[in-house]
C-alpha positions in Angstrom: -11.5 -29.0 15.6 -11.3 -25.6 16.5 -7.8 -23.7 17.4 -7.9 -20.8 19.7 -4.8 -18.7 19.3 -2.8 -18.4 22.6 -0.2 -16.0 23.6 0.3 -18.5 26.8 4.0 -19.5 27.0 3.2 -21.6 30.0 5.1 -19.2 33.0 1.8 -18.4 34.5 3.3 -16.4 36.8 1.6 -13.0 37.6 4.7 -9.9 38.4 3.2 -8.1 41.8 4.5 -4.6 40.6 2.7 -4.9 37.2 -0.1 -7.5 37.5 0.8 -9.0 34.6 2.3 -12.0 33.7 5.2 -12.6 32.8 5.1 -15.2 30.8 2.0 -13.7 28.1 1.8 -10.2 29.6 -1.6 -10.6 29.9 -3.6 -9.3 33.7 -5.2 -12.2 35.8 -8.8 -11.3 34.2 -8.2 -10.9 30.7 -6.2 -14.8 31.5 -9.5 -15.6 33.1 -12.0 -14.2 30.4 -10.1 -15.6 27.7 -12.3 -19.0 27.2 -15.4 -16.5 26.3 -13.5 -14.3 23.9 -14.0 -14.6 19.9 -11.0 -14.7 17.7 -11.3 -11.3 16.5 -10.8 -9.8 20.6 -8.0 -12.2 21.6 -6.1 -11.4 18.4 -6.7 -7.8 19.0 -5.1 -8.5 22.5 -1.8 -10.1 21.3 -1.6 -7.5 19.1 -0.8 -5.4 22.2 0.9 -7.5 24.7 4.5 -6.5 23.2 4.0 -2.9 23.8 3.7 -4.0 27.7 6.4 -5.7 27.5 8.0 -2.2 26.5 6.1 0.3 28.9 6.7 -2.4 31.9 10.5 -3.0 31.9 10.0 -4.7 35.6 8.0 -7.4 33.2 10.7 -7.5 30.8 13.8 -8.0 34.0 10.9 -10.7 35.7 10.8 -13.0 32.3 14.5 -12.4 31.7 15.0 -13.6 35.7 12.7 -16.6 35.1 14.2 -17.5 31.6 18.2 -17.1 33.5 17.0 -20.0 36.4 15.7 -22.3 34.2 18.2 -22.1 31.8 20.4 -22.3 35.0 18.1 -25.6 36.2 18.4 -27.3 32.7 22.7 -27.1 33.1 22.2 -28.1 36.2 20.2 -30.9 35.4 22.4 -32.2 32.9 25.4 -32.5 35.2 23.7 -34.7 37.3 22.8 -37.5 34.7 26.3 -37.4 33.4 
């Protein structure tokens, strides 16, 4: 079995300002066209997706945002069960 390196944290959500998302930093197409890429090209890829984590802070403020509510879900969740 074959594994296919991923940079897919499993947010899947695409920023409107950026049209990235915010999750991988990768754009909708480049998500889309990643089935019929070789090793070699999506390595190449993740190589770069910090530095747009860098030159979009926007991307950067939408992850943090998302990371904060589900963080903020999880405590929330756990009061409940108590």
């Amino acid at each position: 079995m074959q594994v296919t390196s991923t940079p897919c944290l499993a947010i899947c959500r695409i920023d409107p300002a950026s049209g990235l998302c915010i999750g991988c930093g990768r754009t909708a197409r480049e998500i889309g066209d990643w089935v019929v890429m070789t090793e070699p090209e999506r390595l190449a890829l993740m190589a770069r997706l910090p530095d747009r984590f860098v030159a979009e802070p926007g991307l950067a403020a939408a992850r943090a945002a998302f990371d904060d509510a589900m963080a903020a879900r999880r405590r929330v969740g756990r009061r409940r069960r108590a």
